[in-house]
C-alpha positions in Angstrom: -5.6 32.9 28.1 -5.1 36.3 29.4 -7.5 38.6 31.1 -8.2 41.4 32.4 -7.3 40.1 36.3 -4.4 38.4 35.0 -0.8 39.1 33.6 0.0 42.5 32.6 -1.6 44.3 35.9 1.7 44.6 38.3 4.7 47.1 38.0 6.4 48.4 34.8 5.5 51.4 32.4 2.6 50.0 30.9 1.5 48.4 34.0 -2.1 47.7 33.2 -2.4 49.2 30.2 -3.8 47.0 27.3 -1.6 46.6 24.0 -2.0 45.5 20.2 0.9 44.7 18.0 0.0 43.8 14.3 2.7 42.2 12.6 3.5 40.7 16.3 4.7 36.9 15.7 8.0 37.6 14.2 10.8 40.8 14.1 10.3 43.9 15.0 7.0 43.3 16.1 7.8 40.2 18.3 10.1 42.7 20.2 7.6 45.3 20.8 5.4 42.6 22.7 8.1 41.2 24.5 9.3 44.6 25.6 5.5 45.5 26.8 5.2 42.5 28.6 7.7 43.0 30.4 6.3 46.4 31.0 3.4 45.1 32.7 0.6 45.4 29.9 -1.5 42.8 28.3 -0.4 42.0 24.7 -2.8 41.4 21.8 -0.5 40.3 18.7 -2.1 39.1 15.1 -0.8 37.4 12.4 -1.5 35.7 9.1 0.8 32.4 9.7 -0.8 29.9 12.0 2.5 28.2 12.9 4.4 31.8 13.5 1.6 32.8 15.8 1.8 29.3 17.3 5.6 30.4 17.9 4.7 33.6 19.1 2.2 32.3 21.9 5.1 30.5 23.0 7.6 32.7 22.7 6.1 34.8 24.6 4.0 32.8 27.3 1.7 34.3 29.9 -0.5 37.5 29.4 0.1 37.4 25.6 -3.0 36.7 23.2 -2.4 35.8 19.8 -5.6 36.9 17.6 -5.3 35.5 13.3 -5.4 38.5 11.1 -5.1 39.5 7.6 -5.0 43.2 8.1 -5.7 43.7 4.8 -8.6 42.7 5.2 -10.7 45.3 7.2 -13.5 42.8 8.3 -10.3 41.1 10.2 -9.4 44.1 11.9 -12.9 44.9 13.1 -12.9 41.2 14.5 -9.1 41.7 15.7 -9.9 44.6 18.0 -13.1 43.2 18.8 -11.6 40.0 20.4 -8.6 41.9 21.9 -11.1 44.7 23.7 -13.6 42.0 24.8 -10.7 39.5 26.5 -8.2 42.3 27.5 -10.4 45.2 28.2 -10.4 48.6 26.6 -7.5 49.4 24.3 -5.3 51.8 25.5 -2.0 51.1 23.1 -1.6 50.4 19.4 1.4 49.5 17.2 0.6 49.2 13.6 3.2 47.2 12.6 2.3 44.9 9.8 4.1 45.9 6.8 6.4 44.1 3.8 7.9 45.1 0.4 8.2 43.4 -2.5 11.4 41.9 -4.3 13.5 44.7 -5.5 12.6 45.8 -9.3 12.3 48.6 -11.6 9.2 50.4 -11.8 8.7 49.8 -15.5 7.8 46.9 -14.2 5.7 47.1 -11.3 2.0 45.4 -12.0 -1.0 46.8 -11.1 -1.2 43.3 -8.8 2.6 44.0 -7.6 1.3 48.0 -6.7 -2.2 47.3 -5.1 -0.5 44.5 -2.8 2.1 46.8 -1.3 -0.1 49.7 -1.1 -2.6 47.6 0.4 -0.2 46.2 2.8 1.4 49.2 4.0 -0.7 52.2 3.8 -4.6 50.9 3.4 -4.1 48.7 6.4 -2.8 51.2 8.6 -5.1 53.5 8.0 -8.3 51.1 8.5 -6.0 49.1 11.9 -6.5 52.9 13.4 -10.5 53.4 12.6 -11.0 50.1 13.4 -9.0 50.3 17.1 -10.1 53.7 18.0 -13.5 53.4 19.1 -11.8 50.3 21.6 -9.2 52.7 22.8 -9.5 54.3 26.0 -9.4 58.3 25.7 -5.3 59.5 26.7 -3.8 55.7 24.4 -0.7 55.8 22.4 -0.7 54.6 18.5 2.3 54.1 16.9 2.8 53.6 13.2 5.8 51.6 11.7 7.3 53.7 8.6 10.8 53.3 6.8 13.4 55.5 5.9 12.5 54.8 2.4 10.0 57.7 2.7 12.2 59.9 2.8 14.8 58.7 0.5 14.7 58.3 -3.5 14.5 54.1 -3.8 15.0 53.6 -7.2 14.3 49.8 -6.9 11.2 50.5 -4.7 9.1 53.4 -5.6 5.8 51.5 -4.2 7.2 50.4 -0.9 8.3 54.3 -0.4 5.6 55.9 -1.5 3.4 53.8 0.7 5.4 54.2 3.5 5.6 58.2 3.1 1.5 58.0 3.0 1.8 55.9 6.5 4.0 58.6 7.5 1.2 61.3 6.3 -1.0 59.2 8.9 0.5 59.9 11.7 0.4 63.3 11.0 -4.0 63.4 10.1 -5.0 60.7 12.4 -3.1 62.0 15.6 -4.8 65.7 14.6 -8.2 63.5 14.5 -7.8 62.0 17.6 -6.8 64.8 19.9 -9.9 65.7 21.8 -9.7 62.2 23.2 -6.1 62.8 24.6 -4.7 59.7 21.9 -1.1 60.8 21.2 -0.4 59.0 17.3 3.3 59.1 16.7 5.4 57.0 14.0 8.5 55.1 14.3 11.4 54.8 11.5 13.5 51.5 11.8 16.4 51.9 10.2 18.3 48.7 8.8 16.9 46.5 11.4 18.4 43.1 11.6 15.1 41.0 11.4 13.8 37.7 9.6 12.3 39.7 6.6 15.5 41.4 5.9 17.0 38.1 3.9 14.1 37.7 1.7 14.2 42.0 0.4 17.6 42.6 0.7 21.0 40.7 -0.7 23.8 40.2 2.0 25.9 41.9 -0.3 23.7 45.2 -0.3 23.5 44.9 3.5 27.4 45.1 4.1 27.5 48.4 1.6 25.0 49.5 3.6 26.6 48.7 6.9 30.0 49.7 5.9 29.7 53.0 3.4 26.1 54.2 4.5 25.4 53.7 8.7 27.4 56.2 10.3 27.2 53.5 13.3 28.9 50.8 10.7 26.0 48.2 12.2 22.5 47.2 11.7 20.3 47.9 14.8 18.4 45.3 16.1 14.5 44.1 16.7 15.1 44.9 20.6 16.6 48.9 20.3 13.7 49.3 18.3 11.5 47.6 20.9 12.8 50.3 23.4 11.9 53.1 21.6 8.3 51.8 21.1 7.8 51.7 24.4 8.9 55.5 24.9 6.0 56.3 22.5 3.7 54.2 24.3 4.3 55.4 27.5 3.6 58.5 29.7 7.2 59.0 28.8 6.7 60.7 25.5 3.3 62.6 27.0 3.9 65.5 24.9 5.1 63.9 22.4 3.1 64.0 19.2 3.0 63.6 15.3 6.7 63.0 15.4 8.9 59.8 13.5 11.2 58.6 15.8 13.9 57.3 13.3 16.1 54.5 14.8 18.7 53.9 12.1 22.2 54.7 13.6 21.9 58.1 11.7 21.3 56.5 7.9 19.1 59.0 7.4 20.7 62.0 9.7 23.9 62.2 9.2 
């Protein structure tokens, strides 16, 4: 088990720094606490799936703590950063990454069960992961927010899923105006069509290669690891005056 003397305190970026990653066993998320490992912090990374955190602790060995968490649930958040700041030390990094969508479908009809899970998933938890990590954080941290380009674009098939992730976007904007006089910089980052796990169960393979071939400028999908390394600019004295911004990472879907 990690600790404060241990893993995470020698050269790199984030040398020393302390990190959480929610959504961290799998993805995009996985990435992220690979790539900050490697950096030299001390990696914090929850989950809801026992065996895909086991997986996690494994896939990413030494100076990685894996915390259960239902962020959904703000009593499991309190607990998450609770744990994370009293085995790792103060917080100086966040990445609220947890996140899903539903199966594609008309909004005629979306449920009030279909509406409050996604909006619960996506936008709720991300605003309660931040009050809840906050008063852990050491004054001068990074938070970084996981959005979508479906905030910004008309997704006929998924009005929920973008609407939450424009209010996620929203966050970024409030919360890093909150947090200021402490010196925490709150940015958001935009994966694009990011070739991940989840992206089988939401999306057809069919709709992927018109996507790929008559929508990506870049004619690809990017991958967990180039969004990885834009996380780490965010989190990093690299982006120091960097704030409120989306970094979008989509091979210029949404650009060009």
């Amino acid at each position: 088990m990690p600790d404060a003397d241990g893993p995470g305190t020698g050269s790199g970026k984030l040398a020393g720094k302390v990190a959480v990653v929610t959504g961290g066993t799998s993805g995009i998320g996985l990435a992220i606490a690979r790539v900050f490992l490697a950096e030299g912090a001390r990696v914090a990374v929850c989950g809801r799936d026992p065996r895909r955190l086991d997986a996690a602790s494994v896939a990413l060995g030494e100076g990685a703590l894996t915390i259960p968490c239902d962020v959904t649930s703000v009593e499991e958040l309190d607990r998450l950063f609770e744990e994370a700041a009293a085995k790792l030390g103060p917080i100086d990094i966040v990445v609220a990454n947890a996140g899903g969508d539903s199966p594609p479908q008309s909004f005629l009809e979306v449920t009030e069960e279909d509406f409050d899970a996604v909006a619960t998933l996506n936008f709720k938890s991300v605003f309660f992961t931040v009050q809840k990590a906050a008063p852990r954080m050491n004054d001068g941290g990074s938070i970084i927010i996981t959005t979508s380009g479906a905030n910004e674009q008309g997704y006929a098939d998924g009005a929920v899923y973008g609407a939450s992730k424009a209010a996620a976007r929203s966050l970024a904007r409030s919360l890093g105006s909150g947090l200021l006089r402490r010196g925490i910089r709150v940015n958001a980052l935009r994966p694009g069509l990011i070739d991940t796990p989840i992206l089988s169960t939401t999306m057809t393979e069919e709709t992927r290669e018109f996507i790929r071939r008559r929508l990506i400028p870049m004619r690809r999908e990017g991958t967990a690891d180039e969004l990885a390394k834009a996380a780490l600019f965010l989190a990093s004295d690299d982006s120091s005056y960097v704030l409120g911004v989306e970094l979008t990472v989509d091979g210029g879907l949404t650009e060009l």
